[in-house]
N, C-alpha and C positions, 0 to 999 in steps of 0.2 A: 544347454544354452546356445548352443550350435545351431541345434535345428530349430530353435525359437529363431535366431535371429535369419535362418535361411525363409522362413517364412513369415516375416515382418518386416519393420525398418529400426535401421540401427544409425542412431546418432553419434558422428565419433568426434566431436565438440563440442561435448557436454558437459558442463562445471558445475561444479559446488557453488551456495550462495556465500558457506562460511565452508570450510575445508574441518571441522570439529564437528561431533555428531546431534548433539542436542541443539544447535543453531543452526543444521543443515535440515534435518531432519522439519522443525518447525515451521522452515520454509519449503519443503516439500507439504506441508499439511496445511499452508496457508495462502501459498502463492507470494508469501511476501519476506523480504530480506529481512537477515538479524537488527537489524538498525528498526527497523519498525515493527517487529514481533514483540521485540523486550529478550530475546532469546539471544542474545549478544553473545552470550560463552557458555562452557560447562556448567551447568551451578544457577544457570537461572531457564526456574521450569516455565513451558510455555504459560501464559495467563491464562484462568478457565471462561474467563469473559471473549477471548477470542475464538472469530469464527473458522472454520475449518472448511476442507473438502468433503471431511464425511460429515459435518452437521449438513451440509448442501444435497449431498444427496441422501441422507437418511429424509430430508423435509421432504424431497422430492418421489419418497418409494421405495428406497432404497434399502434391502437391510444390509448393514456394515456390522462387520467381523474384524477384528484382530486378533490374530493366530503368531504369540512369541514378542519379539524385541519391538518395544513403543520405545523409549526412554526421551517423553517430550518432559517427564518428571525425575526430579534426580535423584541416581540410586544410592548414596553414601550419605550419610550425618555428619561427613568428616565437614568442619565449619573451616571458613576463608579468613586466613591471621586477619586481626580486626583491621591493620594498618595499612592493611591494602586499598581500602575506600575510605579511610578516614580522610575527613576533614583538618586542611593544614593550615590554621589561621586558631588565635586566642581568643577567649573568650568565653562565656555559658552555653555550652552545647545544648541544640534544643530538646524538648521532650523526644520520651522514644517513638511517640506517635506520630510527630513530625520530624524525622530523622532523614528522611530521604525523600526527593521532589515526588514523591506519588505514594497519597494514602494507602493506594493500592501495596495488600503486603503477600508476596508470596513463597510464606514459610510456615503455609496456618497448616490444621489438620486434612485439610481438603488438596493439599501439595506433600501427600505422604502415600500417593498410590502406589508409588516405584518405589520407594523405601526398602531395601534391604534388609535392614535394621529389622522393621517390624512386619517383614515375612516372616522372616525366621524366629519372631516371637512365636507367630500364628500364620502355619503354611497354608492355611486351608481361609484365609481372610478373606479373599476376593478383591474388585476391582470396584471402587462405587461407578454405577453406571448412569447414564449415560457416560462414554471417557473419550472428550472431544470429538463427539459427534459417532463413536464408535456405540453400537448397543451391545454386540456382544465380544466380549474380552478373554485370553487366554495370555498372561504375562509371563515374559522370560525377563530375567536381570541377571548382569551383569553376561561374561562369556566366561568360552574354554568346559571345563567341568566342572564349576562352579555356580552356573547356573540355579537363580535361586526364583522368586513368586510362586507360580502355580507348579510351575515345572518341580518344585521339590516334593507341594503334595503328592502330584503325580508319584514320583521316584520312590516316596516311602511308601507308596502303598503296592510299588513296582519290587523293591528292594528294602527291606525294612532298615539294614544296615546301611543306608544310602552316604552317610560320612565316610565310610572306611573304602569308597572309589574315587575319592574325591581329591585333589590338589596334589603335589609335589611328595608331600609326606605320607603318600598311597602309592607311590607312581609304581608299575613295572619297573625292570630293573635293562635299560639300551647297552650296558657293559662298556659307558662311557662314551659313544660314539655319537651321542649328539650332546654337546656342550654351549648351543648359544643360548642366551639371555629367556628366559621365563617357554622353556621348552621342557617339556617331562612327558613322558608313555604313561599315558593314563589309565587306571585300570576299570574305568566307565568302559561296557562292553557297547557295540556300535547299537544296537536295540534298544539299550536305554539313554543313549546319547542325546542333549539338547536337539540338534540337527533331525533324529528320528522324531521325536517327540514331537516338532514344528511339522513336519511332514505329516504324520498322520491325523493331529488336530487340524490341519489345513484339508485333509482329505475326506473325515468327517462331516466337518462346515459345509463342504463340495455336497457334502451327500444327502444333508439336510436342506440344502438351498434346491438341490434336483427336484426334491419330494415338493415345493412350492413352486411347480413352472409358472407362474403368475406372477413371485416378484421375482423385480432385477437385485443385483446383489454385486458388492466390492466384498471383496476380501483381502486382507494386506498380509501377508505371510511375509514376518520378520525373524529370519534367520539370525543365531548370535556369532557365527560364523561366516566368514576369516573374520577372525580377529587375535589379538594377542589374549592372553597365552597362550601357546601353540600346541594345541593336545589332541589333534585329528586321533579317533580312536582307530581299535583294531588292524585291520587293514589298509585302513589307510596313513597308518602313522609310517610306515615305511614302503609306500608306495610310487614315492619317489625318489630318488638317489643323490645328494647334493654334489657327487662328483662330476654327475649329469647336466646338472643348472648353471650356466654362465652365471659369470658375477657380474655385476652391475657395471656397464663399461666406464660410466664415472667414480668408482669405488677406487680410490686410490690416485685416479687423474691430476691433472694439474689442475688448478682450479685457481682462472684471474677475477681478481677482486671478490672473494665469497663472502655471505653474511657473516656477520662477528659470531652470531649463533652458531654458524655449524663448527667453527674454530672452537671455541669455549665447549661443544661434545668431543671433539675428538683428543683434546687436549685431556679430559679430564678421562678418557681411554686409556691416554699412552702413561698419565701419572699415576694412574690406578684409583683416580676418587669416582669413578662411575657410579651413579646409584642405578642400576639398570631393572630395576625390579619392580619399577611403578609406569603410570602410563605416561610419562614425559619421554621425550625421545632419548635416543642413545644410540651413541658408538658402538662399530661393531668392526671386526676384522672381516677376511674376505669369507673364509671357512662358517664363521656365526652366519653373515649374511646368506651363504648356499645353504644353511643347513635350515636358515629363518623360510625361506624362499620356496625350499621342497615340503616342508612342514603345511606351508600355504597353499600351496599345493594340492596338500591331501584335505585336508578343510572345505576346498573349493568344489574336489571332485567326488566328495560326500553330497554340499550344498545340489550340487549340477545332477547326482542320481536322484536326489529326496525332488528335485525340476522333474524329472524324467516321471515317477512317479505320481505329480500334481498333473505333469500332461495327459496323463496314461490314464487315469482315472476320468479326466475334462473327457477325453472321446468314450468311456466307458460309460458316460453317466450320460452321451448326447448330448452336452455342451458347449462342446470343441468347436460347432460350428457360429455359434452366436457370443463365444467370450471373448474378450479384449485380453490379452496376457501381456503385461509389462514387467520389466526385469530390470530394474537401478540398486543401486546403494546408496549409504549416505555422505560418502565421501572415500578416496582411494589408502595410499600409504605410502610412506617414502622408499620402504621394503632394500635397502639395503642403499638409494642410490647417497653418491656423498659419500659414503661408509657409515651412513644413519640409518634406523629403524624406528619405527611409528610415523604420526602426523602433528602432533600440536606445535605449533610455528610454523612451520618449513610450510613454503607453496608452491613448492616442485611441482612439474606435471604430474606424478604418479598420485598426488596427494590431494589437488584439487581438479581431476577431473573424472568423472562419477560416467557407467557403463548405464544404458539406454539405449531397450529394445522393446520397441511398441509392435506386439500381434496380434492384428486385426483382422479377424476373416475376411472384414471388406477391403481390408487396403491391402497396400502394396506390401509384395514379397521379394524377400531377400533383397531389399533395395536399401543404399544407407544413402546418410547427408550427412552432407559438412557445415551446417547450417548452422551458427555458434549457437546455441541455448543451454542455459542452466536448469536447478532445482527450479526456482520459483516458476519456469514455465510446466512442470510437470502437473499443478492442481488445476491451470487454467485446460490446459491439455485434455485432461478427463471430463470438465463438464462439459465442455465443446461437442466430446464425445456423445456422450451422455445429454445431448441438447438443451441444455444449461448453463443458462448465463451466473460469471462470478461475481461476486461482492462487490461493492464501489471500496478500491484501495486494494486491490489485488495488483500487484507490478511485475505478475509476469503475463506469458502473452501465449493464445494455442501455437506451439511450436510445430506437434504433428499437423495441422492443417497449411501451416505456411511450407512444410517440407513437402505436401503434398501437391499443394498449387503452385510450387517454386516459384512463393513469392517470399524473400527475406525481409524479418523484424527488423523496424528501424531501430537500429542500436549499432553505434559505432565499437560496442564490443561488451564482456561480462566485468563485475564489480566485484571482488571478493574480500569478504570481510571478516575480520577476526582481533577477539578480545581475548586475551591469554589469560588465563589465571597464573598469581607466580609458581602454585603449588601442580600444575599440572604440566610446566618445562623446564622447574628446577632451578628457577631465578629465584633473585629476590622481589622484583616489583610487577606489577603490571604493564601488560606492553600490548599495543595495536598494531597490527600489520593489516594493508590494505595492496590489492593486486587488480590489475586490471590486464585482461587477457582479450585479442580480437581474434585470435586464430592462427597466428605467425608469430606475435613479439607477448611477453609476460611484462609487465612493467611491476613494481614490488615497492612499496615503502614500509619501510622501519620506523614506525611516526616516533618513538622516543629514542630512538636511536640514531638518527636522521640519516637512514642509510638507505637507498635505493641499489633494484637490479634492476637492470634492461637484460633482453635476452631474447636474439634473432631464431627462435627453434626451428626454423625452415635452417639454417646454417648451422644450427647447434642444437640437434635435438640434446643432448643431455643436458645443457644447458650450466655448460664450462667457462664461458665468457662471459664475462660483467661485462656490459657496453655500455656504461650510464657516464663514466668518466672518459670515454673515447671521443675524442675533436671529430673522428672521422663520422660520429653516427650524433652529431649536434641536432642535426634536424629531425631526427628519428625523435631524439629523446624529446623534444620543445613539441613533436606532434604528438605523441602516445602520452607526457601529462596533460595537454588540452584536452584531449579525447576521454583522461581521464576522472578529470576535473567534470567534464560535462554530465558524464555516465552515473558519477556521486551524485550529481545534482538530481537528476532525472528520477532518481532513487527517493527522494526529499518524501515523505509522508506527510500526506493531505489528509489524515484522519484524525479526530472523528468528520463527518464530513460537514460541514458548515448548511443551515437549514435556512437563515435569515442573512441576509447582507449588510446587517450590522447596524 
């Protein structure tokens, strides 16, 4: 990743559109925020009516690949307690066909490609294709060694006994020395590891795209790593040292005015009700957090050799000189700071701000910007590239061309949105948090909570001072919600687009 970003541009004020992966993600694939995908949260898959980056350049010549983690479809059957969207008013609920503002329903059979559930009836199912503009598909679900879709056919035909490497109750045996939350020594050997497996169908693709110098080709190589659970194989499960890893300098801090959220985790630490074994966030001491952090580590610097390898290959195949290489994710992690782990709620810097390295033969090298852009400008980004104009209702903007002309997007700063399920942070209800970041100050609302942060991170990068109740930053705060207030607007969706003037 190193040498990718010494010979490209690296954006280091890049955000999430939503800081949660199925509504970030969606806005990487469409150019446009959860509020106008329908991708609001975990649990609502993209709609297959919407248009995409790769329907754009598949129309365009294009052949598109996916190689590993998609998940714009959701991978559990686990259902949302009914009470969560119910309707709170008497009276004859209407038909189930009119149940919710939009006939549009997405829970038919055609939203069961990521399904879990029915891989594992039938490893060997497939992907129906075309899958949002993708033709050819190679799916990974879920993370850690658990990994299930094609990846399992793969593994049994790799390992017949492919259950008995698998989860917690397989693991090697650490002789108790790592003890934080959903971490085990996997007994997956690193060759047949998701991370391998992404790697060399990614290198395959490479090899078949070579044999066709006449078409252009994307390829999206989606690693299910870092992520939690924490099970980097082999060597690299103890390749870093947590005595070695600083802890989080806000881990323990003082901390004026903090969300009610991160209280209600760490309380339910120190009484012992943690449920820490699902993806909602959780409390952690300083030791889980070094131990969370080295483990991340080794995941990372699997992911950065299986990079080496896709490079290695780009110049082996004569590529290298005409490929675009780009390197994001789909959102960061709170990774111990607070004394929390995971992301859903919390919009810490570590959580909503997403790594971005565009390598271009023709452009510039080792050069970065501070040039605020999020997801949604990543889809406009590539057609630009690719000399292709986007869709009417695309709301982000080619961010690589404006860092290159040092000319900045009009936008008084990014929008970050997010719809919590209760069952994915351990509430009971539904809750919206909205954030608006320009590059200095995070502004943060609690919409049912009615809780705001301000936070100066030029003065406070950990971001230990609530300043929203401070007399002395009155004017900070009265400018950063108008600025705020603007940026939702501007966000507003124009679609479908109107044909007649009524």
């Amino acid at each position: 990743m190193d040498a990718l970003a010494a010979r490209g541009l690296t954006f280091d004020r890049f955000y999430v559109a939503s800081p949660t992966c199925m509504p970030n993600r969606a806005a990487l694939a469409t150019g446009r925020m959860p509020s106008a995908t329908g991708v609001t949260t975990n649990g609502c898959p993209l709609p297959l009516d919407s248009v995409t980056l790769m329907d754009l350049l598949a129309a365009a010549g294009y052949r598109t690949a996916l190689m590993g983690k998609s998940h714009l479809q959701n991978f559990t059957d686990r259902t949302v307690r009914e009470r969560t969207f119910a309707v709170r008013a008497d009276g004859t609920p209407p038909p189930e066909d009119l149940s919710q503002a939009l006939r549009r329903r997405i829970d038919g059979p055609e939203y069961r490609n990521e399904l879990r559930s029915t891989w594992d009836a039938d490893p060997n199912r497939g992907v129906n294709l075309p899958y949002y503009g993708f033709q050819e598909v190679k799916i990974a679900l879920f993370h850690a060694d658990r990994v299930g879709g094609d990846y399992t056919a793969w593994l049994m035909d790799n390992h017949p006994d492919h259950a008995s490497l698998r989860g917690p109750e397989n693991a090697l045996d650490n002789a108790g020395e790592i003890r934080a939350p959903q971490a085990w020594r996997t007994r997956m050997p690193e060759e047949l590891y998701p991370t391998t497996w992404i790697t060399d169908l990614t290198i395959d693709c490479l090899e078949r795209c070579a044999a066709d110098p006449e078409t252009p080709f994307y390829i999206q190589c989606g690693y299910t790593d870092p992520h939690h659970p924490f099970t980097p194989p082999g060597k690299y499960w103890d390749m870093y040292d947590p005595a070695d890893i600083p802890a989080p300098a806000s881990l323990g801090a003082e901390h004026t005015d903090p969300p009610p959220f991160i209280g209600m985790l760490q309380e339910a630490l120190a009484d012992g009700s943690a449920n820490r074994s699902y993806v909602h966030p959780y409390a952690v001491d300083e030791e889980e957090a070094r131990q969370s952090i080295a483990l991340t580590y080794g995941m990372i610097t699997m992911v950065d050799d299986g990079i080496g390898r896709i490079l290695a290959k780009l110049e082996e195949l004569g590529l290298a000189g005409n490929t675009i290489v780009v390197y994001t994710s789909d959102h960061g992690d709170v990774m111990g700071d607070h004394g929390v782990m995971l992301k859903h709620g919390l919009h810490t810097e570590g959580v909503i701000r997403m790594p971005f390295i565009w390598a271009d033969p023709a452009g510039a090298t080792g050069e970065r910007s501070d040039i605020l852009a999020g997801a949604v400008d990543y889809m406009p980004s590539v057609l630009a590239r690719a000399g292709l104009q986007p869709f009417s209702g695309v709301q982000g903007v080619d961010i690589v061309g404006a860092a290159q002309s040092r000319e900045t997007p009009e936008r008084a700063g990014l929008i970050v949105e997010a719809d919590e399920l209760p069952e994915n942070v351990d509430v009971e209800d539904f809750f919206k948090v909205r954030t608006f970041v320009d590059g200095r100050w995070r502004l943060t609302l609690w919409v049912e909570e009615q809780f705001w942060e301000m936070y100066d991170r030029d003065a406070d990068p950990d971001e230990l001072r609530n300043l929203w109740n401070d007399p002395a930053h009155a004017a900070d705060r009265a400018r950063l919600t108008e600025a705020m207030l603007q940026e939702q607007y501007r966000y507003s969706d124009l679609m479908p687009r109107p044909v007649y003037m009524g």
